[in-house]
mmCIF file of the N, C-alpha and C atoms, coordinates in Angstrom:
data_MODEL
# 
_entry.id   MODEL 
# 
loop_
_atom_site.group_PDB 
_atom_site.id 
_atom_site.type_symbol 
_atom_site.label_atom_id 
_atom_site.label_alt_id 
_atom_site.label_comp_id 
_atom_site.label_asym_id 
_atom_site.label_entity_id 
_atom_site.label_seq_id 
_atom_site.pdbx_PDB_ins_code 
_atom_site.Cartn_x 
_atom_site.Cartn_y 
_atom_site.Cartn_z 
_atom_site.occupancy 
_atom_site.B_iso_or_equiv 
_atom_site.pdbx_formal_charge 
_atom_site.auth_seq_id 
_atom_site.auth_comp_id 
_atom_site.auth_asym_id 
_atom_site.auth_atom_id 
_atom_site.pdbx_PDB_model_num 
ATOM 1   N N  . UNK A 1 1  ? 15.212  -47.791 7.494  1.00 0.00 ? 1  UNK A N  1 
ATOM 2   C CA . UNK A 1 1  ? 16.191  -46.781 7.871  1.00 0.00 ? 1  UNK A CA 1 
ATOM 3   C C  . UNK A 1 1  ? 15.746  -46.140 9.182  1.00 0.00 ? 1  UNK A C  1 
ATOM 4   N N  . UNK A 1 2  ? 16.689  -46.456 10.340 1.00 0.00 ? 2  UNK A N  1 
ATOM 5   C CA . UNK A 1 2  ? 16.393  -45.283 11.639 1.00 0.00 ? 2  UNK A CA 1 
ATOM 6   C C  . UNK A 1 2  ? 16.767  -44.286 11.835 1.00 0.00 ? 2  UNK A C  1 
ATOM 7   N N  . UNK A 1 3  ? 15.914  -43.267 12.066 1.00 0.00 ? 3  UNK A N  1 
ATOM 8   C CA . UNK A 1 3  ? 16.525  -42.073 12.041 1.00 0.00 ? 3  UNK A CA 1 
ATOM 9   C C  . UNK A 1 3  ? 16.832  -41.543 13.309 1.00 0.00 ? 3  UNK A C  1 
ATOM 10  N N  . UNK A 1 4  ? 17.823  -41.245 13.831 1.00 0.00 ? 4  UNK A N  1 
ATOM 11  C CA . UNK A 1 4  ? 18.328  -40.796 15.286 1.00 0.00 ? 4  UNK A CA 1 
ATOM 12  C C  . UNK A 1 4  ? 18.468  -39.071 15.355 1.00 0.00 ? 4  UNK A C  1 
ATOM 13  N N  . UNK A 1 5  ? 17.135  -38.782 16.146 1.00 0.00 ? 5  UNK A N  1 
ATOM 14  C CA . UNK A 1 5  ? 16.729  -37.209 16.320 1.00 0.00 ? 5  UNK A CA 1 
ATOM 15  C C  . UNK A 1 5  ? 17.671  -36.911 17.565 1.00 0.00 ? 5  UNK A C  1 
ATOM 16  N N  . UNK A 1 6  ? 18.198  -37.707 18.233 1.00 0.00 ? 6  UNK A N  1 
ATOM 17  C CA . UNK A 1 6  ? 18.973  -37.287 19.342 1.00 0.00 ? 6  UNK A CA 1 
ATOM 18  C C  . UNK A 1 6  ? 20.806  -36.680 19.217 1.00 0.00 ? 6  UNK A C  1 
ATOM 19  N N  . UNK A 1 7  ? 20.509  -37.182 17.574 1.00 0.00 ? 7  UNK A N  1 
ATOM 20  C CA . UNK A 1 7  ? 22.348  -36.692 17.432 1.00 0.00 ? 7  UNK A CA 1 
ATOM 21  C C  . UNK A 1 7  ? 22.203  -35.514 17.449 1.00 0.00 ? 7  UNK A C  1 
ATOM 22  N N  . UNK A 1 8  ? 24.044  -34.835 17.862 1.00 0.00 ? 8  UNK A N  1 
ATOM 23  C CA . UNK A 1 8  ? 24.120  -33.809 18.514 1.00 0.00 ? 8  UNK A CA 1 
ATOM 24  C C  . UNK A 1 8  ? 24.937  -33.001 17.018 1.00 0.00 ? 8  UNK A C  1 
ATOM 25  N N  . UNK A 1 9  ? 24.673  -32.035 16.185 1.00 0.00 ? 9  UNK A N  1 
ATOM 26  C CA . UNK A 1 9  ? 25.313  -31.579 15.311 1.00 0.00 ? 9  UNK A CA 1 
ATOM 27  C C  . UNK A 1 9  ? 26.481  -30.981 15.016 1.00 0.00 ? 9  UNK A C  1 
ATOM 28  N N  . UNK A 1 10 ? 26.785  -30.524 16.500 1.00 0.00 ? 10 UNK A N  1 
ATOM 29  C CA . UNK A 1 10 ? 27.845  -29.832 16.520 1.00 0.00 ? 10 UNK A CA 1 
ATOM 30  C C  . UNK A 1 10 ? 28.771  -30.048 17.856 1.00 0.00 ? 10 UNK A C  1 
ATOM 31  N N  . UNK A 1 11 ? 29.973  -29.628 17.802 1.00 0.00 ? 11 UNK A N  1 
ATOM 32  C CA . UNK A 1 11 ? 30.860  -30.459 18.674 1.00 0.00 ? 11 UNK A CA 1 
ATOM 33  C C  . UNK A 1 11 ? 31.123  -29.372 19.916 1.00 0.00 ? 11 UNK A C  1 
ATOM 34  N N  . UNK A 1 12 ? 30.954  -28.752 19.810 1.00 0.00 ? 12 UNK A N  1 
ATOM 35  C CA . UNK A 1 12 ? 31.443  -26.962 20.854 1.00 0.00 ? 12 UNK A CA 1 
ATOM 36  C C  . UNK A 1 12 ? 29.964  -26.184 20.988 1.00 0.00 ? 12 UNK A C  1 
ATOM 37  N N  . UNK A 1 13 ? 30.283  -25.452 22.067 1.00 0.00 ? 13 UNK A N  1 
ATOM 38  C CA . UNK A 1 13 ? 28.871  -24.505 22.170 1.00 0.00 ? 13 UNK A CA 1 
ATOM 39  C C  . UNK A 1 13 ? 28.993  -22.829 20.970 1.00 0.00 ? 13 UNK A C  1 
ATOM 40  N N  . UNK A 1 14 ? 30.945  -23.221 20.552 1.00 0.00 ? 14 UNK A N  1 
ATOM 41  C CA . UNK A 1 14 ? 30.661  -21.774 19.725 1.00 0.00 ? 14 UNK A CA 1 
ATOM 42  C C  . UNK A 1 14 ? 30.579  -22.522 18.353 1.00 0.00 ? 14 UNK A C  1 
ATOM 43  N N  . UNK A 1 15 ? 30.486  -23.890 18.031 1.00 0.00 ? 15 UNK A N  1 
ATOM 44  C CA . UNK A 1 15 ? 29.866  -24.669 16.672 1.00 0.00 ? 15 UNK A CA 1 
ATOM 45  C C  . UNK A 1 15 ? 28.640  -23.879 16.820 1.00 0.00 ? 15 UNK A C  1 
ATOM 46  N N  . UNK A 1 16 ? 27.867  -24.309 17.669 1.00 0.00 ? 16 UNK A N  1 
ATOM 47  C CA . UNK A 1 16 ? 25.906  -24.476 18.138 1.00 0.00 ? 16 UNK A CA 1 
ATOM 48  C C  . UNK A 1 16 ? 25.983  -22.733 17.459 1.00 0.00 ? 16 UNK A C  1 
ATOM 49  N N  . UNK A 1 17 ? 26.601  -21.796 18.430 1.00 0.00 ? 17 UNK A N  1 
ATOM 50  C CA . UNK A 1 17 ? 26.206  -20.360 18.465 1.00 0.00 ? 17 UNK A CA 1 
ATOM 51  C C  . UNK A 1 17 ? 26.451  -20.059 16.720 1.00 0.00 ? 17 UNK A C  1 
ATOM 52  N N  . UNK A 1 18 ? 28.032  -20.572 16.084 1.00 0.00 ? 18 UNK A N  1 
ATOM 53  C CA . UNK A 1 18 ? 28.042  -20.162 14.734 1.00 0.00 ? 18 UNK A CA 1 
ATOM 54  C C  . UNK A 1 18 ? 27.223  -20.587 13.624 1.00 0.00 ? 18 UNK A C  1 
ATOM 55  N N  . UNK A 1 19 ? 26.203  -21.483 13.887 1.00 0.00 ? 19 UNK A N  1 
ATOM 56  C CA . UNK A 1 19 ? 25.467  -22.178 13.238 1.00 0.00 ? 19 UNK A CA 1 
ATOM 57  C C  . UNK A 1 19 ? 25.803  -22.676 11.489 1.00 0.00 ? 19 UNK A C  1 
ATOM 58  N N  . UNK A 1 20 ? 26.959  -23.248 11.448 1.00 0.00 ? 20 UNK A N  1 
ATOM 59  C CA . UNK A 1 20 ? 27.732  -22.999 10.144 1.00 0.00 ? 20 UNK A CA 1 
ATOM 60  C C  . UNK A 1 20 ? 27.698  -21.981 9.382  1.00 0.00 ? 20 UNK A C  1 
ATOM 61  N N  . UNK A 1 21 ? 28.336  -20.586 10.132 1.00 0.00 ? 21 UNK A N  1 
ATOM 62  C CA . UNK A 1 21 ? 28.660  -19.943 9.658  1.00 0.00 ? 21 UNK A CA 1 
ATOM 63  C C  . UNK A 1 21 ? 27.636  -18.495 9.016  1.00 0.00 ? 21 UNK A C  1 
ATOM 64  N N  . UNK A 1 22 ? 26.480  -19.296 9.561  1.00 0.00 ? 22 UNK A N  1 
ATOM 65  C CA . UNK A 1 22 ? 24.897  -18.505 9.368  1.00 0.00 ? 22 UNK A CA 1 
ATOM 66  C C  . UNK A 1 22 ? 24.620  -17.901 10.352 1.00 0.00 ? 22 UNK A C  1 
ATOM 67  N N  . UNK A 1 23 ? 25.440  -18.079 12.117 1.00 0.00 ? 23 UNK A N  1 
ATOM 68  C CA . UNK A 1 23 ? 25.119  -17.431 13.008 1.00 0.00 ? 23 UNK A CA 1 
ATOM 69  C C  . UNK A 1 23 ? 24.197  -15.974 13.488 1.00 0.00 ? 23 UNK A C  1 
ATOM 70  N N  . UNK A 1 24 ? 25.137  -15.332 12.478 1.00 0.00 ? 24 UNK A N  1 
ATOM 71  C CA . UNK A 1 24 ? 24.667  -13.772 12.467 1.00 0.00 ? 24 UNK A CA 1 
ATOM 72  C C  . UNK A 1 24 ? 23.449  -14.040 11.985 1.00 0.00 ? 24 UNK A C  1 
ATOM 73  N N  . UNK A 1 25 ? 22.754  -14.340 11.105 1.00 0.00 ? 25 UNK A N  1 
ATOM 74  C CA . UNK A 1 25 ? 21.413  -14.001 10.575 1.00 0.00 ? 25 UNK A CA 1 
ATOM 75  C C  . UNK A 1 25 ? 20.703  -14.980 11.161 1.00 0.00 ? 25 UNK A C  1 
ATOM 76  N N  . UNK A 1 26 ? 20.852  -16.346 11.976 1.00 0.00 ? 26 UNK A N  1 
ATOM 77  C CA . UNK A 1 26 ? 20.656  -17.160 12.446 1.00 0.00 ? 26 UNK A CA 1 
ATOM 78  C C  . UNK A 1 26 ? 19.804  -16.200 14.113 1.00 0.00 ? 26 UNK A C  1 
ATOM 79  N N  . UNK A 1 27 ? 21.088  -15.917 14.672 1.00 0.00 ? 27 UNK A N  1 
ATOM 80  C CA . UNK A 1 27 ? 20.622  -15.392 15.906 1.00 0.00 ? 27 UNK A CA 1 
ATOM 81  C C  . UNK A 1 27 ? 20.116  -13.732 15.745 1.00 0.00 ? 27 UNK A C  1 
ATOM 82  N N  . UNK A 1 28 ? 20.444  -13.178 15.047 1.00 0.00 ? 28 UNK A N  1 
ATOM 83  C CA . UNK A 1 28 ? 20.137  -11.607 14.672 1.00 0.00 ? 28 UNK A CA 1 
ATOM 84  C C  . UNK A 1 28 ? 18.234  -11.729 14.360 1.00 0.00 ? 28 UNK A C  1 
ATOM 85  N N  . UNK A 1 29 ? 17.922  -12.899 13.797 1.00 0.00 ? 29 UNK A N  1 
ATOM 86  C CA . UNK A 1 29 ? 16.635  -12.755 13.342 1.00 0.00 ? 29 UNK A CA 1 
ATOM 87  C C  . UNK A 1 29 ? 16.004  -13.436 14.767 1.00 0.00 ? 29 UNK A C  1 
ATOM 88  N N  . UNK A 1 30 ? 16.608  -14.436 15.334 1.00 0.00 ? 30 UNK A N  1 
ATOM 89  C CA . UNK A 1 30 ? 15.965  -14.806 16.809 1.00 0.00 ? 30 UNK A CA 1 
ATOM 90  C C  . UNK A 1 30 ? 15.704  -13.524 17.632 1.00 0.00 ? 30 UNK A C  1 
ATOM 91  N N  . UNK A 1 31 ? 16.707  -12.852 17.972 1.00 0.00 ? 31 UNK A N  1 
ATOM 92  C CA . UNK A 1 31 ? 16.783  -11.302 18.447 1.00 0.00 ? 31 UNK A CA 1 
ATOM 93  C C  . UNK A 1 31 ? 15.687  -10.498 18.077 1.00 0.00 ? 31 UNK A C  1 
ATOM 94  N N  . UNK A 1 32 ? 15.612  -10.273 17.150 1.00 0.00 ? 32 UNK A N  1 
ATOM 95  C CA . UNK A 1 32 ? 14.567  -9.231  16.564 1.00 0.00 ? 32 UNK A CA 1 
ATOM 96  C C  . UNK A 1 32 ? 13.486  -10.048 16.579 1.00 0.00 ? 32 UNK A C  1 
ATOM 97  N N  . UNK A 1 33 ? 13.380  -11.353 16.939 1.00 0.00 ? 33 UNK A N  1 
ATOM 98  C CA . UNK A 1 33 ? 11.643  -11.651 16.645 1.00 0.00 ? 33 UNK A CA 1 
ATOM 99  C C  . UNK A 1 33 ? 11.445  -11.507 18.281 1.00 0.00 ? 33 UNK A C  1 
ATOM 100 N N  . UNK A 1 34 ? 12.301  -11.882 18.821 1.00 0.00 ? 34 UNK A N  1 
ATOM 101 C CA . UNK A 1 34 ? 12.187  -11.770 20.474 1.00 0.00 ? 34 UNK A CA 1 
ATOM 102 C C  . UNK A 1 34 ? 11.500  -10.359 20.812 1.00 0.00 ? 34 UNK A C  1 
ATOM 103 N N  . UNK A 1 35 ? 12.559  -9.699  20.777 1.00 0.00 ? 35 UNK A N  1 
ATOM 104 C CA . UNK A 1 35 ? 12.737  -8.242  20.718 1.00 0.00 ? 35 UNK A CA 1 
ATOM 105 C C  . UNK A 1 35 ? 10.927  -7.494  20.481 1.00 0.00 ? 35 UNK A C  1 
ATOM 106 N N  . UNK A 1 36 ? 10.676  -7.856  18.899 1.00 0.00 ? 36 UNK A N  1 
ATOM 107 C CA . UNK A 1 36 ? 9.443   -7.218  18.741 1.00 0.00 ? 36 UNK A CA 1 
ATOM 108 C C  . UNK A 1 36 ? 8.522   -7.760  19.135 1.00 0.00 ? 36 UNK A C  1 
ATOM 109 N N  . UNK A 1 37 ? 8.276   -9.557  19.669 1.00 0.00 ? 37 UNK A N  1 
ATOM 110 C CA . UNK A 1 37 ? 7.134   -10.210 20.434 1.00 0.00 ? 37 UNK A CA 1 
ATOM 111 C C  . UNK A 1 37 ? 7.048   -9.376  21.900 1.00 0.00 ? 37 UNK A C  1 
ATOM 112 N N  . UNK A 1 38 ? 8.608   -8.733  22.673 1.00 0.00 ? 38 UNK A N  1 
ATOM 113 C CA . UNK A 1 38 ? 8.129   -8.207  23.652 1.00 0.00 ? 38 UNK A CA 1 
ATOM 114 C C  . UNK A 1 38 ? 7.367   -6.762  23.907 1.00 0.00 ? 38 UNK A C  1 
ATOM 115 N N  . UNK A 1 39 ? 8.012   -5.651  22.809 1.00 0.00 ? 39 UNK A N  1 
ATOM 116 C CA . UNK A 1 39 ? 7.640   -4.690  22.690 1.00 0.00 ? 39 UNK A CA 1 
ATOM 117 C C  . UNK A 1 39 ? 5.722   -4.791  22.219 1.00 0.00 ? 39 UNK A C  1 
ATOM 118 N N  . UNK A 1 40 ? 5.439   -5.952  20.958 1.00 0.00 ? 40 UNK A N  1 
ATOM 119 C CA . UNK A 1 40 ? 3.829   -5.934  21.522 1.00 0.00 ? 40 UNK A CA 1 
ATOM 120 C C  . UNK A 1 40 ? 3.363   -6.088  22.434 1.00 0.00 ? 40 UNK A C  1 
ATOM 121 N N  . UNK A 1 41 ? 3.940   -6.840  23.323 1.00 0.00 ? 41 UNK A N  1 
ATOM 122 C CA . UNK A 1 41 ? 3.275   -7.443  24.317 1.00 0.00 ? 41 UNK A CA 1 
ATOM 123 C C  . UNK A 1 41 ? 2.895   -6.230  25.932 1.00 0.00 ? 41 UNK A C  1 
ATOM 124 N N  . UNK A 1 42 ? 4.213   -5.540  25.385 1.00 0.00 ? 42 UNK A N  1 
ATOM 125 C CA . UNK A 1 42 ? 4.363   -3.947  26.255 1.00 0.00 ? 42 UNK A CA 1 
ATOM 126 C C  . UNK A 1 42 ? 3.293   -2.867  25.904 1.00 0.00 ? 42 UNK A C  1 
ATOM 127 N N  . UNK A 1 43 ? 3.143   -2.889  24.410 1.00 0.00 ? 43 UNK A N  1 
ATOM 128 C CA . UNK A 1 43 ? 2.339   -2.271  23.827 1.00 0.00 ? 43 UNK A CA 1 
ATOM 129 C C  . UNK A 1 43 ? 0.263   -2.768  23.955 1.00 0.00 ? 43 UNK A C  1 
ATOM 130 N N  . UNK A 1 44 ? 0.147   -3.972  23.635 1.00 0.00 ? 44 UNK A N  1 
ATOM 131 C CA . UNK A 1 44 ? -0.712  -4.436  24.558 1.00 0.00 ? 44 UNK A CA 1 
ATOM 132 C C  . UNK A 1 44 ? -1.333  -4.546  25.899 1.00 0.00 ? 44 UNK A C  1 
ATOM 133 N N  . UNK A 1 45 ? -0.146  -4.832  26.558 1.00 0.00 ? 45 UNK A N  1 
ATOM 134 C CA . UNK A 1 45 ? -0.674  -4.575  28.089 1.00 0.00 ? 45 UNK A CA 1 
ATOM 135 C C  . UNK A 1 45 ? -1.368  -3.227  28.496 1.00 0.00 ? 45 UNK A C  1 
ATOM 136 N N  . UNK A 1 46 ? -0.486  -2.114  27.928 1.00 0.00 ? 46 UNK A N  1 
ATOM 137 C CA . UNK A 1 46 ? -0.644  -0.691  28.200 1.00 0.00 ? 46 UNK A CA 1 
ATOM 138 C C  . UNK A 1 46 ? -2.201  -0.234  27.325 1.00 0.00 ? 46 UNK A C  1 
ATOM 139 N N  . UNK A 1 47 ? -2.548  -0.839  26.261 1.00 0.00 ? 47 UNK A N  1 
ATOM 140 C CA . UNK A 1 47 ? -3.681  -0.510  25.892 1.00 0.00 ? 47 UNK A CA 1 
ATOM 141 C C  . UNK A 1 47 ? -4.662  -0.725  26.404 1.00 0.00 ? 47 UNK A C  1 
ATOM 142 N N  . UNK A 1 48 ? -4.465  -2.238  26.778 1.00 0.00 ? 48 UNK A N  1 
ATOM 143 C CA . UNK A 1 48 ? -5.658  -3.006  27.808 1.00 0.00 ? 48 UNK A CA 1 
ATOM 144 C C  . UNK A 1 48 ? -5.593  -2.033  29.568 1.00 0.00 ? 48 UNK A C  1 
ATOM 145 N N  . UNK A 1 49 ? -4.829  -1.519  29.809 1.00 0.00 ? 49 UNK A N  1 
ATOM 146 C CA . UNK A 1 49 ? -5.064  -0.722  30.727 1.00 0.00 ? 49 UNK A CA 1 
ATOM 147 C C  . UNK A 1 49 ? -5.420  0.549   30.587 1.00 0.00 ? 49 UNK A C  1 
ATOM 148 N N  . UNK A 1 50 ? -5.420  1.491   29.446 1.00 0.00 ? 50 UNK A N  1 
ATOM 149 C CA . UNK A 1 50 ? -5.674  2.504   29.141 1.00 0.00 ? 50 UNK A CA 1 
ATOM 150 C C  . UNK A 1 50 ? -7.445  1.834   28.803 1.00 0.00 ? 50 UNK A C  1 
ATOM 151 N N  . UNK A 1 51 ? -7.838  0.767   28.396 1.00 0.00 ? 51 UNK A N  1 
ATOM 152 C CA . UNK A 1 51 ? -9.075  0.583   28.237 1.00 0.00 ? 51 UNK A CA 1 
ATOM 153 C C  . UNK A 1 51 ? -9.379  0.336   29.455 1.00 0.00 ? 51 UNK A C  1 
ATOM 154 N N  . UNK A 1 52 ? -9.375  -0.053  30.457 1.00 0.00 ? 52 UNK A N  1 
ATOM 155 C CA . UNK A 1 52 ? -9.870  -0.512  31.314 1.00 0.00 ? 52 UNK A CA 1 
ATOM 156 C C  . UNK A 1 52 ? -9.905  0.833   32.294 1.00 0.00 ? 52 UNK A C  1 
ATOM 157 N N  . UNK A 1 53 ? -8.984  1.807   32.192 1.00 0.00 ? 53 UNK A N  1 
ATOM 158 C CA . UNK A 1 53 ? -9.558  3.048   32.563 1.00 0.00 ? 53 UNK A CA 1 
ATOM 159 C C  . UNK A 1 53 ? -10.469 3.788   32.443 1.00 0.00 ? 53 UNK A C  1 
ATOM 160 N N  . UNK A 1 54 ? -10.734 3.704   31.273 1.00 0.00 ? 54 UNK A N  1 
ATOM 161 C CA . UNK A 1 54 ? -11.655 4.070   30.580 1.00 0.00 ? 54 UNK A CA 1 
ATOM 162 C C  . UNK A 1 54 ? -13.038 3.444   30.713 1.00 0.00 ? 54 UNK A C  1 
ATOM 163 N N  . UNK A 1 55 ? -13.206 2.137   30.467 1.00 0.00 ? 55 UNK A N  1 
ATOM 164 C CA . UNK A 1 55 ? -14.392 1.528   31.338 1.00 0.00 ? 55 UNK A CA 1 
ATOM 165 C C  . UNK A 1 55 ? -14.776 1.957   32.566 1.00 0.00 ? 55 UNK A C  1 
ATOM 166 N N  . UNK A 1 56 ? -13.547 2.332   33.469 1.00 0.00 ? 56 UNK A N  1 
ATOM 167 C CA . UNK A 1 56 ? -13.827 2.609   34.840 1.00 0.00 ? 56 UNK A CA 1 
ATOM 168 C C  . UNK A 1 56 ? -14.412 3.908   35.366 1.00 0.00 ? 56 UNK A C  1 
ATOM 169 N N  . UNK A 1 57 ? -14.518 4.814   34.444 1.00 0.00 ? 57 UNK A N  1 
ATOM 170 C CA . UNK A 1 57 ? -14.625 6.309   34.181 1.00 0.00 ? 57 UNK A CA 1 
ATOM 171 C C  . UNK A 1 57 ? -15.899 6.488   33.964 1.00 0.00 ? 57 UNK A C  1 
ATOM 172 N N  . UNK A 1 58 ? -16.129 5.440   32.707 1.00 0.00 ? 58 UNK A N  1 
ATOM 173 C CA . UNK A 1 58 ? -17.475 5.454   31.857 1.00 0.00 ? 58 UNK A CA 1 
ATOM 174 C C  . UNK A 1 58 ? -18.380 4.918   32.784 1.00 0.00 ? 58 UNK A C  1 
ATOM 175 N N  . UNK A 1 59 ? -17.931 3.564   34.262 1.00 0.00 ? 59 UNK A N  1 
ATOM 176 C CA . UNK A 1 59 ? -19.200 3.184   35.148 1.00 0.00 ? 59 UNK A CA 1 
ATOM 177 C C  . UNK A 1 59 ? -19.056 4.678   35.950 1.00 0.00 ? 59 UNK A C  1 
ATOM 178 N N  . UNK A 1 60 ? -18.239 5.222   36.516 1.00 0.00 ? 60 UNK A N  1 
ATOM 179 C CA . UNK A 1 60 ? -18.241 6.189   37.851 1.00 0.00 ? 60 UNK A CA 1 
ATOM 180 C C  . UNK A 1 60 ? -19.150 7.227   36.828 1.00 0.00 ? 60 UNK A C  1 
ATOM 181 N N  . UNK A 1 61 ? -19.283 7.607   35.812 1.00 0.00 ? 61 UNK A N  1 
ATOM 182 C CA . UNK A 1 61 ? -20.036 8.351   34.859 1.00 0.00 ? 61 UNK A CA 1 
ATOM 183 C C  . UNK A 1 61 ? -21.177 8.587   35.311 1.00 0.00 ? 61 UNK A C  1 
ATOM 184 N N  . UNK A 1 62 ? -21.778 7.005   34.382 1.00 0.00 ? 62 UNK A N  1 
ATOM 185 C CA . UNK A 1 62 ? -22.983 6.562   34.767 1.00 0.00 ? 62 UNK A CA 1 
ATOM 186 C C  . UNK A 1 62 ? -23.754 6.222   36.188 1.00 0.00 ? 62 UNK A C  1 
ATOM 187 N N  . UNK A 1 63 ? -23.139 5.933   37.079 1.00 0.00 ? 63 UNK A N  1 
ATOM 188 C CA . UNK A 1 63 ? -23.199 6.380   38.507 1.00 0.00 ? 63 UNK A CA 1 
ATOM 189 C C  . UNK A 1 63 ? -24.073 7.240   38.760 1.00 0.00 ? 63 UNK A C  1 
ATOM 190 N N  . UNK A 1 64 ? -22.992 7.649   38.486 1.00 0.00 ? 64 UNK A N  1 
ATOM 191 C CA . UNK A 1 64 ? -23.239 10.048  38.999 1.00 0.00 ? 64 UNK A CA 1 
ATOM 192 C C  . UNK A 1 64 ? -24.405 10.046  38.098 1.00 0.00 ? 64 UNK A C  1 
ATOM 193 N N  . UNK A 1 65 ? -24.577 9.775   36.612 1.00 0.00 ? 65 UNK A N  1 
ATOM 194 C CA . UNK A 1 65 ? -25.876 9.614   36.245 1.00 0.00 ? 65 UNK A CA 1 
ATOM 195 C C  . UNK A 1 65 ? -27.011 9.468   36.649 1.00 0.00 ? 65 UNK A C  1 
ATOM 196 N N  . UNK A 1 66 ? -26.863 7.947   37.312 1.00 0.00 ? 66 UNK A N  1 
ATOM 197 C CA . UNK A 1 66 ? -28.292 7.383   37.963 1.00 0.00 ? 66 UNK A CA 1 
ATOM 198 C C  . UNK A 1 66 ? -28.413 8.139   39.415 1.00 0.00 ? 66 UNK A C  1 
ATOM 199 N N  . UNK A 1 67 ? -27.626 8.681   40.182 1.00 0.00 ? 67 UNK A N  1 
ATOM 200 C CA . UNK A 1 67 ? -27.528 9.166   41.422 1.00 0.00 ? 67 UNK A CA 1 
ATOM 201 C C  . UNK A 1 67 ? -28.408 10.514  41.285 1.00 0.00 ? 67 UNK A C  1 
ATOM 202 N N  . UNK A 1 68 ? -28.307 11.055  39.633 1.00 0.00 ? 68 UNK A N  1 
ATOM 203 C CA . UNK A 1 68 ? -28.439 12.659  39.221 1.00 0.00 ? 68 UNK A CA 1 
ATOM 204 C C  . UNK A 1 68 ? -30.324 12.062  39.228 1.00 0.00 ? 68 UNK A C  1 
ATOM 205 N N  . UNK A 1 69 ? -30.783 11.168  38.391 1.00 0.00 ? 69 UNK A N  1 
ATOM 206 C CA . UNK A 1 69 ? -31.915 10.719  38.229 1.00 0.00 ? 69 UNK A CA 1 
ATOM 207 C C  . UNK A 1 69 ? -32.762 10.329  39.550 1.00 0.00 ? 69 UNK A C  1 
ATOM 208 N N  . UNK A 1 70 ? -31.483 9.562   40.229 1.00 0.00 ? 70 UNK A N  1 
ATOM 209 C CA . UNK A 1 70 ? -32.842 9.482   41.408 1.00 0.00 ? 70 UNK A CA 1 
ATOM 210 C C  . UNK A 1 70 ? -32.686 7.557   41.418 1.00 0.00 ? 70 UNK A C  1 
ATOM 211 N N  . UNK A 1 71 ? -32.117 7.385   40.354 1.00 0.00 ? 71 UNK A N  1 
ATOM 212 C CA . UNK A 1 71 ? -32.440 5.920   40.324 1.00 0.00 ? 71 UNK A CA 1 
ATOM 213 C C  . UNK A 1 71 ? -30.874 4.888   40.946 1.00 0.00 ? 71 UNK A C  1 
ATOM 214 N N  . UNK A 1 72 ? -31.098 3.322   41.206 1.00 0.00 ? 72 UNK A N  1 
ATOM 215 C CA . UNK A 1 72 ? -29.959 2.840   42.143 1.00 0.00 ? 72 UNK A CA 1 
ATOM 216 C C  . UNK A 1 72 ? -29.289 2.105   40.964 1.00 0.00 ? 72 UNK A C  1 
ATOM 217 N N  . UNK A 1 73 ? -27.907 2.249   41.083 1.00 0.00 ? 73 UNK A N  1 
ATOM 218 C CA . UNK A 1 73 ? -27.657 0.991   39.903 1.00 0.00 ? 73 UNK A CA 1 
ATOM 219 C C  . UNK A 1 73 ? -27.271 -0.348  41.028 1.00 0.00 ? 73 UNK A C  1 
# 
């Protein structure tokens, strides 16, 4: 038996979009996974920069530290 992965299921692009009739929960759940992969990804970025401020704070710190001591970093 061959199986042909290239057939096309549906005949119209608003077949494809209604997905027999499952559309709504079909694309509503694509949406929302979209949706919340970007908002982590917003949420991530902004942490990794709030850390990296913070690293940057903590060397100029230590700096002023070794500068206070006498010693070179």
């Amino acid at each position: 038996m061959e199986l042909n992965v290239y057939t096309v299921h549906w005949s119209t692009w608003g077949d494809f979009f209604a997905m027999g009739g499952y559309g709504f929960y079909v694309w509503g759940s694509f949406l929302a996974c979209a949706l919340l992969l970007l908002i982590e990804s917003v949420q991530a970025h902004r942490a990794w920069l709030e850390e990296l401020e913070s690293l940057e704070q903590a060397y100029e710190l230590d700096e002023g530290l070794a500068k206070l001591k006498g010693e070179k970093s």
